[in-house]
One Martini backbone bead per residue (centre of mass of N, CA, C, O) as a GRO file, in nm:
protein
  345
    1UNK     BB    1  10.468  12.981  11.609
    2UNK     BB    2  10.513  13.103  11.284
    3UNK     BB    3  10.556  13.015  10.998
    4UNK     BB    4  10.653  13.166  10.688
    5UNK     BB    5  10.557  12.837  10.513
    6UNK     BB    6  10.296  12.820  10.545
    7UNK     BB    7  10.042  12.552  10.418
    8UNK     BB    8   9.769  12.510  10.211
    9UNK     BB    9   9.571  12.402   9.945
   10UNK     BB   10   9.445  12.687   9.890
   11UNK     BB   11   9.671  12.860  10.031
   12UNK     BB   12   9.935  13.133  10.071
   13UNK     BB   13  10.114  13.209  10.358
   14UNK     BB   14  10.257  13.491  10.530
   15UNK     BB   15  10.363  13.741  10.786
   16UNK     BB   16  10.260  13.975  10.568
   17UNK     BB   17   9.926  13.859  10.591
   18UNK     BB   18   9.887  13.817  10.843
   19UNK     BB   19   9.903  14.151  10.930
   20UNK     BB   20   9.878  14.252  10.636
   21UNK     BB   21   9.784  14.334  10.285
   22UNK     BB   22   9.975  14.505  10.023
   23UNK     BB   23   9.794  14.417   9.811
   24UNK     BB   24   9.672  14.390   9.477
   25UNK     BB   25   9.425  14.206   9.408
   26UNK     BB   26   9.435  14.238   9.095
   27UNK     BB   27   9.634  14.066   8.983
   28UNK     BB   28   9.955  13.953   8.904
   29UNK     BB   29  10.255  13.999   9.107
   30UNK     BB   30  10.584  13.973   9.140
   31UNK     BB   31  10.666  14.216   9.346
   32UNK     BB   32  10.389  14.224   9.532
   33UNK     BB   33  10.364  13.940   9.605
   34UNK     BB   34  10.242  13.757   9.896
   35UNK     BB   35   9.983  13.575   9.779
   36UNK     BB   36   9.808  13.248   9.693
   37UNK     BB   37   9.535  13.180   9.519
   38UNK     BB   38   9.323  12.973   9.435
   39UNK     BB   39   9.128  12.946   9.139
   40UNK     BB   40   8.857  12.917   9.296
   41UNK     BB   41   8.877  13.175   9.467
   42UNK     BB   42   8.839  13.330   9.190
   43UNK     BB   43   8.561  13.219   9.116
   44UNK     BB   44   8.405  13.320   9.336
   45UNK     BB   45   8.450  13.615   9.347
   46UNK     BB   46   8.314  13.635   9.035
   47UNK     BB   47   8.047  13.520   9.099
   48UNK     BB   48   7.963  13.733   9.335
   49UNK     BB   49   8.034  13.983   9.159
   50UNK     BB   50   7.783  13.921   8.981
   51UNK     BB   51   7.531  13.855   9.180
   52UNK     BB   52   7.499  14.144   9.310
   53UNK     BB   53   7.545  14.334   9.048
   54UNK     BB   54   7.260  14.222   8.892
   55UNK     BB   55   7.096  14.297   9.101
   56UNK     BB   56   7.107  14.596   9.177
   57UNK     BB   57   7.116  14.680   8.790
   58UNK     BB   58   6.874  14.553   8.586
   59UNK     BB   59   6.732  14.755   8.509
   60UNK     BB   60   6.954  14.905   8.314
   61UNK     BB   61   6.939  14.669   8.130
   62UNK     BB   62   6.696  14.688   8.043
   63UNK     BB   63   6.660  14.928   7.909
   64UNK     BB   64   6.909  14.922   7.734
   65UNK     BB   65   6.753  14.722   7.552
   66UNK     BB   66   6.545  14.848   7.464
   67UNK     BB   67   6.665  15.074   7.304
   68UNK     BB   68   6.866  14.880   7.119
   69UNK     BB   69   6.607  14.755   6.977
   70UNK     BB   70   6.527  15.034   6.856
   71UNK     BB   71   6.422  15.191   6.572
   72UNK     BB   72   6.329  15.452   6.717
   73UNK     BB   73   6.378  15.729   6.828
   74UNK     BB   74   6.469  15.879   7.166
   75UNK     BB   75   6.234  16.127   7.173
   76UNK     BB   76   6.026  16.395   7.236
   77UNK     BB   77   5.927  16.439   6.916
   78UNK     BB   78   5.823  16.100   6.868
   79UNK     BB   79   5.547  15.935   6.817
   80UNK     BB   80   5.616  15.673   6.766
   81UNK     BB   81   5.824  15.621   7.006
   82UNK     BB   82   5.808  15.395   7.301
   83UNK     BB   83   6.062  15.539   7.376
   84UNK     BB   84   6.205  15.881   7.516
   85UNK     BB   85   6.322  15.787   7.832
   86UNK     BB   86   6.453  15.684   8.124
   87UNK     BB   87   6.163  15.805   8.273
   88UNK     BB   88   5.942  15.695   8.055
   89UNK     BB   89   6.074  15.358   8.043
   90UNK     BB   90   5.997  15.315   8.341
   91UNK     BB   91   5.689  15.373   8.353
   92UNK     BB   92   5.591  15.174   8.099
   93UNK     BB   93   5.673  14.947   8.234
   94UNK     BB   94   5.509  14.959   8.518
   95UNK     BB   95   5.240  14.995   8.387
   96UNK     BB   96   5.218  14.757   8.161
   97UNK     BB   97   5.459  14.512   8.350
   98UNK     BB   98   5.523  14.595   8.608
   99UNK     BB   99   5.798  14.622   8.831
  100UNK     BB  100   5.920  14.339   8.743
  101UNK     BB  101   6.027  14.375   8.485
  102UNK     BB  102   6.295  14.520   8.569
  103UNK     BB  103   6.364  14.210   8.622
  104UNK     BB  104   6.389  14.082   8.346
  105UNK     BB  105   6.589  13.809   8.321
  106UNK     BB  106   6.719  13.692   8.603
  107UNK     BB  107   6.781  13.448   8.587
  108UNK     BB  108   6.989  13.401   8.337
  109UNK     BB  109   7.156  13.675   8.461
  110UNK     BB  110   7.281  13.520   8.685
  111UNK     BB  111   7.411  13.317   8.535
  112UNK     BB  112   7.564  13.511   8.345
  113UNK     BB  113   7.722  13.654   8.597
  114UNK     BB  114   7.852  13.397   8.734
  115UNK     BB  115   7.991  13.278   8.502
  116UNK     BB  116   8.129  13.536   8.380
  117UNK     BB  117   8.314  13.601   8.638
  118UNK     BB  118   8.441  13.352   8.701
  119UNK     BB  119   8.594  13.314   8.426
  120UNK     BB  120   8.739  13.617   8.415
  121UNK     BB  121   8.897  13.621   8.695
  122UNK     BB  122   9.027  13.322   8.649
  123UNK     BB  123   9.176  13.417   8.382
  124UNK     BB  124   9.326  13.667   8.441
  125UNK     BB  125   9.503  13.555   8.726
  126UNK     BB  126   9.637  13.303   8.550
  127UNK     BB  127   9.752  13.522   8.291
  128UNK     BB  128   9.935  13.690   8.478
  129UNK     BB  129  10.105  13.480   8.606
  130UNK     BB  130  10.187  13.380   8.312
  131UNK     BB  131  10.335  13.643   8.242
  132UNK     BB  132  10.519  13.669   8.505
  133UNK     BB  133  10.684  13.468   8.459
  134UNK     BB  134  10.763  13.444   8.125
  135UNK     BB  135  10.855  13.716   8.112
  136UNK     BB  136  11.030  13.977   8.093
  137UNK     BB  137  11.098  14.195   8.304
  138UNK     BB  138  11.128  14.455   8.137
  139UNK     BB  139  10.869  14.350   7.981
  140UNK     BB  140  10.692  14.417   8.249
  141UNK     BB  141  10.728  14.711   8.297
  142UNK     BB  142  10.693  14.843   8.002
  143UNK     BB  143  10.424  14.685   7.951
  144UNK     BB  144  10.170  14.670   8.138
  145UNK     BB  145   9.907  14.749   7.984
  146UNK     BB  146   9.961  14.514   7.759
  147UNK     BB  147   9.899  14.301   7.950
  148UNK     BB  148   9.626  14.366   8.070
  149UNK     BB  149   9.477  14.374   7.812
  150UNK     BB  150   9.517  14.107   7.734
  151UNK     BB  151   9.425  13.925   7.970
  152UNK     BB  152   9.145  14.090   7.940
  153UNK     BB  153   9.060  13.979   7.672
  154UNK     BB  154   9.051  13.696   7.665
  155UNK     BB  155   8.923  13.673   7.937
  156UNK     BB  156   8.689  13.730   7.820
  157UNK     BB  157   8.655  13.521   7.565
  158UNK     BB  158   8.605  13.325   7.741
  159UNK     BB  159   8.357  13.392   7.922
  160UNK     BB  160   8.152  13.439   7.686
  161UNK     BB  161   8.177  13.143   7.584
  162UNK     BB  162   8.099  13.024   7.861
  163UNK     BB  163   7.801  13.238   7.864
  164UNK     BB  164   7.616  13.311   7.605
  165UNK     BB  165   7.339  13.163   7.677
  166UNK     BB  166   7.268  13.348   7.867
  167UNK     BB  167   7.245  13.606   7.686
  168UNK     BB  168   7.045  13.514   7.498
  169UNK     BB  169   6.777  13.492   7.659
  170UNK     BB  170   6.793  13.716   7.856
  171UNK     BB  171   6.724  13.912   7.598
  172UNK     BB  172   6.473  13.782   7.506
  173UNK     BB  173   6.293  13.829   7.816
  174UNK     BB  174   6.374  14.148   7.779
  175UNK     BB  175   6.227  14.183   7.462
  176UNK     BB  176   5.959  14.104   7.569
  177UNK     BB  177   5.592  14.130   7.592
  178UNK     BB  178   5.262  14.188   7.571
  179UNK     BB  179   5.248  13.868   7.507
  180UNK     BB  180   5.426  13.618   7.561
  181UNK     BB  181   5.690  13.375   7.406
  182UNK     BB  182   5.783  13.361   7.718
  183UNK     BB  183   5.734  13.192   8.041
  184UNK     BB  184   6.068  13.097   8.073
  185UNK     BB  185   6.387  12.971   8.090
  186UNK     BB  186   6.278  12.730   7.993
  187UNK     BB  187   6.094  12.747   7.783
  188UNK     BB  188   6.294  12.937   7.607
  189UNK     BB  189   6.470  12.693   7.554
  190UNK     BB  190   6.291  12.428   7.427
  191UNK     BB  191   6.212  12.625   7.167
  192UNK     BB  192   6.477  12.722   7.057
  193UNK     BB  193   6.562  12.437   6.978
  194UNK     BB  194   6.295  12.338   6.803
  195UNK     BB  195   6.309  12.622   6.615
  196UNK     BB  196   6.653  12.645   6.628
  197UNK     BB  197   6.815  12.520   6.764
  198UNK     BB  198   7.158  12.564   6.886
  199UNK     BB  199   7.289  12.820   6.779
  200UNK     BB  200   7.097  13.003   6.888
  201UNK     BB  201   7.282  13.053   7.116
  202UNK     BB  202   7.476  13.232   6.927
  203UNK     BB  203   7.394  13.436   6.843
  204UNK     BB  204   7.586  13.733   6.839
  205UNK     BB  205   7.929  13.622   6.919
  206UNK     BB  206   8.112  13.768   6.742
  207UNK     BB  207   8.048  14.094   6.797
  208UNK     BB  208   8.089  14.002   7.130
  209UNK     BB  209   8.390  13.950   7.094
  210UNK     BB  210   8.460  14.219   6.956
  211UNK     BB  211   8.332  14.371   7.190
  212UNK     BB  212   8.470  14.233   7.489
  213UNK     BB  213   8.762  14.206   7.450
  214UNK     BB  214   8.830  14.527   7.450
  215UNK     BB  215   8.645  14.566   7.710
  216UNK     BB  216   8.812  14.418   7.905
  217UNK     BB  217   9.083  14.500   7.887
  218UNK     BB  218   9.052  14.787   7.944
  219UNK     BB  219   8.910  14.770   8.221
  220UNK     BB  220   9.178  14.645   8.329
  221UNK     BB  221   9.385  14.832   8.254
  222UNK     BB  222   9.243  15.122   8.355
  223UNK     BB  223   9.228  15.006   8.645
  224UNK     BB  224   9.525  14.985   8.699
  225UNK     BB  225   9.610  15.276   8.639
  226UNK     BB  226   9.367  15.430   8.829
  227UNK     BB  227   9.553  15.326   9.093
  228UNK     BB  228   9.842  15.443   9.030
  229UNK     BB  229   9.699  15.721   9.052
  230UNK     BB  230   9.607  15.720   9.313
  231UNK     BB  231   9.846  15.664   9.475
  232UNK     BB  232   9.974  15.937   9.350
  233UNK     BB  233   9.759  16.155   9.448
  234UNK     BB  234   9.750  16.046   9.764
  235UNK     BB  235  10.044  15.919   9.863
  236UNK     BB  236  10.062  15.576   9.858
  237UNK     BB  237  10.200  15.336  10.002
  238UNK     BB  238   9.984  15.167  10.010
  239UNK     BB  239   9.797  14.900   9.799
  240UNK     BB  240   9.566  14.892   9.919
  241UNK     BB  241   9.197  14.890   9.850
  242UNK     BB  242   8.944  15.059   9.904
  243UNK     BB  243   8.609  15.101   9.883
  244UNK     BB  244   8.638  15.356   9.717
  245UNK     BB  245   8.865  15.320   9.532
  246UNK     BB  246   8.742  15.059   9.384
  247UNK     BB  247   8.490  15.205   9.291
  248UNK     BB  248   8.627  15.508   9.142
  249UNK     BB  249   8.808  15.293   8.926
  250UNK     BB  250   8.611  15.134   8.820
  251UNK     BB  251   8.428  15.312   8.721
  252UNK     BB  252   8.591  15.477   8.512
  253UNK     BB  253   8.666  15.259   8.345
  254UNK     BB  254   8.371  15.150   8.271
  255UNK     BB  255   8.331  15.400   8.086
  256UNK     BB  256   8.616  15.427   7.914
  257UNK     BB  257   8.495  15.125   7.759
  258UNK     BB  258   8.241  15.189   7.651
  259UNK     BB  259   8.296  15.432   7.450
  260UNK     BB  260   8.437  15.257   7.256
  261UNK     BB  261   8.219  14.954   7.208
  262UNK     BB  262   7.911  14.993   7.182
  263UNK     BB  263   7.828  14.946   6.917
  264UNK     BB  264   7.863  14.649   6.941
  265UNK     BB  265   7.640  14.616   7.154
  266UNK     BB  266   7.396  14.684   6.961
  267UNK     BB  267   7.460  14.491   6.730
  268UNK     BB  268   7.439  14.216   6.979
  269UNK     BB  269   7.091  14.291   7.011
  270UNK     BB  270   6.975  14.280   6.707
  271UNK     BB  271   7.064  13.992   6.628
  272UNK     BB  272   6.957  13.815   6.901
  273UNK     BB  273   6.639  13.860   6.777
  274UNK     BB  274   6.641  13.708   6.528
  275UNK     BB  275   6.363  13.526   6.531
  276UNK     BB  276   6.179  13.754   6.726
  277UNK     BB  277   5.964  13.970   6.618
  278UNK     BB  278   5.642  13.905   6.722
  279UNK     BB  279   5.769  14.026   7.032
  280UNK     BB  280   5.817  14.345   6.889
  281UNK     BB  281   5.575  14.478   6.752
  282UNK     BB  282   5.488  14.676   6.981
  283UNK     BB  283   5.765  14.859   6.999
  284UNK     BB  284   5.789  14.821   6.657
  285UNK     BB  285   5.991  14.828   6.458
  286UNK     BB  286   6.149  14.548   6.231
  287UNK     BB  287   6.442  14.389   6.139
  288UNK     BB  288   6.647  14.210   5.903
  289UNK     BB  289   7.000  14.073   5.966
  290UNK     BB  290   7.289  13.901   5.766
  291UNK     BB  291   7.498  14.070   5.992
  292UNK     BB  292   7.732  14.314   6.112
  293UNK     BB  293   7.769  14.494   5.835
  294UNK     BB  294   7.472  14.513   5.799
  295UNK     BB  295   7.354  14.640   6.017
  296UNK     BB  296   7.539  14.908   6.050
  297UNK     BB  297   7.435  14.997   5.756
  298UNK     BB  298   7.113  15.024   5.844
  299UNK     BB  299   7.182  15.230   6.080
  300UNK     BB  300   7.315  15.434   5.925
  301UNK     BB  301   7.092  15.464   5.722
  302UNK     BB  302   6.802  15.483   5.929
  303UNK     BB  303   6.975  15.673   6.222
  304UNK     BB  304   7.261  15.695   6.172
  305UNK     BB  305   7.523  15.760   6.424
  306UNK     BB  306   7.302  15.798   6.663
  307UNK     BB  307   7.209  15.487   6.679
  308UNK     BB  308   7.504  15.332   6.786
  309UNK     BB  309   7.346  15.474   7.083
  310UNK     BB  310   7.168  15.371   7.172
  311UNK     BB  311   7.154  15.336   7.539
  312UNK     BB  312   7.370  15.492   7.656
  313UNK     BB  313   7.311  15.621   7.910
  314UNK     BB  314   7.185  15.346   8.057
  315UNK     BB  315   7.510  15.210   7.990
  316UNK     BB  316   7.696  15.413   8.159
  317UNK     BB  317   7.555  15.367   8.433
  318UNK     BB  318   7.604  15.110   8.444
  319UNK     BB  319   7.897  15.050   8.408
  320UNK     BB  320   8.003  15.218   8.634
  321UNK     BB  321   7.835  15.070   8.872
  322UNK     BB  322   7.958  14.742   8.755
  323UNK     BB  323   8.238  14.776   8.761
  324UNK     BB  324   8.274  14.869   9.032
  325UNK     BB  325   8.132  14.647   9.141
  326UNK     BB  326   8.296  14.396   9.066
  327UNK     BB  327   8.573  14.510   9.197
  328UNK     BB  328   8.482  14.531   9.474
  329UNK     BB  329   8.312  14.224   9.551
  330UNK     BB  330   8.617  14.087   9.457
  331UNK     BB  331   8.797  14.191   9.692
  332UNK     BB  332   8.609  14.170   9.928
  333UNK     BB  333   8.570  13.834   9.863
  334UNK     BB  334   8.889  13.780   9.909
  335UNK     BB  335   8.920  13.884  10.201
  336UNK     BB  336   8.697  13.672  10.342
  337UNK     BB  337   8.853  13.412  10.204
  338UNK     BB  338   9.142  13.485  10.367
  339UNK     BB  339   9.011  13.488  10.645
  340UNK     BB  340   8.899  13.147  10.626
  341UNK     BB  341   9.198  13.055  10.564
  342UNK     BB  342   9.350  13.176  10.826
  343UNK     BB  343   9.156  13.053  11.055
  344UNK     BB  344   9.235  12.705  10.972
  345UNK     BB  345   9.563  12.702  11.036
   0.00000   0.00000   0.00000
């Protein structure tokens, strides 16, 4: 006989979780929460699902930075520019820089992507729990997309700022051409520490956090958004939530907070080479910036108001893919964290 009160140093299961859970795996919920993960657990499943999510999305990475950091229009109608668009940019780099270029900086991107995923699930979980316990119940019915925004904003500014370097190198080794002027991400941290400091490593983390934090917030609101939309119109009496609506709820919100913040993300690729010029001048004009305000208003004033989106489309499809993705194999890796620790009792 099993007690309903069974507990392991790592879960907490009862009765309703042995039989099948009927909980919404991301954020919690006391209303509906029938089980407690360990904080590892959540860092886990958000490492998983960012390491699985940038090897499988990285080419369309690497473009999407190619795009933002290119000075000259992005159209066929452009002599001047090194990349006319996706299916372009595709192949010039295949063919100058051989096939596995769409994969540079994947080593570093693996960095960032496994420790910003375990951060940011993981700061998540445990600031909705904390606002589950501590808010009055009226406002936390009421007022529930506030509560998911700002914990998904948060989560978000820890997450970035302590996975911050590995996007300053990641972006480094995807915007240099040949020849190299870093020959791997040892050399790269070596150079940049010798030739600009420490600090090198955060530069556009301002930008970064302006830009981050209110795209994780939408995220996370969005997603939790589409999901009660999910269930209202399918008509669906349990939260569990399948992988195809994982995937489908995940994509949408993923375009929906991208269309928001974009323009910010572009400004913190141009800032984050800035004292790497060398290595940009085969892609064309390089300018240099000295801040957040400068850079948007060069960018207007010489691209116009379509400069502030350069990169959109391969960042949208990127978006839709990479949230759902992350999404997904967020819930599906706490799933069988959970067969692994009820096997264990």
């Amino acid at each position: 006989m099993v007690s309903k009160n069974l507990k392991c140093p790592y879960i907490c299961w009862d009765i309703k979780t042995m039989t099948g859970s009927k909980e919404n795996m991301v954020g919690f919920d006391r209303l509906s929460s029938d089980r407690k993960f360990h904080e590892s657990d959540y860092a886990i499943a958000g490492a998983v699902s960012g390491f699985v999510t940038r090897t499988l999305f990285q080419p369309l990475d690497v473009i999407k930075i190619r795009f933002q950091l290119q000075i000259e229009p992005i159209t066929d109608l452009s002599k001047r520019s090194k990349y006319k668009g996706m299916i372009h940019a595709f192949h010039c780099i295949r063919k100058e820089e051989g096939i596995q270029a769409l994969w540079k900086g994947i080593v570093p991107a693996q960095f960032l992507s496994t420790t910003y995923g375990a951060l940011q699930f993981m700061a998540f979980e445990i600031l909705t729990q904390q606002a589950s316990t501590h808010l009055p119940e009226k406002f936390q019915s009421e007022a529930k997309p506030l509560i998911n925004f700002t914990c998904g904003a948060l989560a978000g500014g820890i997450a970035t700022t302590g996975s911050f370097p590995f996007d300053v190198m990641r972006t480094r080794l995807v915007a240099q051409g040949e020849p190299k002027i870093y020959k791997n991400v040892f050399h790269a941290t070596a150079t940049m520490l010798r030739t600009e400091g420490p600090f090198s490593f955060y530069k556009g983390l301002s930008p970064t956090l302006v830009q981050i934090m209110p795209n994780a917030g939408a995220q996370f609101a969005f997603y939790k958004l589409f999901q009660g939309l999910w269930n209202v119109l399918f008509k669906k009496e349990s939260t569990t939530t399948t992988v195809f609506q994982s995937s489908c709820c995940g994509a949408a919100s993923g375009i929906t907070a991208k269309m928001i913040v974009y323009p910010l993300d572009l400004i913190k690729k141009r800032i984050q080479v800035q004292g790497f010029e060398e290595a940009r001048k085969a892609f064309g004009s390089v300018r240099r910036y000295t801040g957040l305000i400068h850079c948007a208003s060069c960018i207007l004033k010489e691209e116009g108001i379509f400069g502030l989106y350069k990169g959109f489309s391969p960042s949208v499809l990127k978006a839709a893919f990479t949230t759902g993705s992350h999404f997904l194999y967020y819930e599906q890796t706490l799933k069988v964290l959970a067969y692994i620790n009820r096997s264990i009792l």
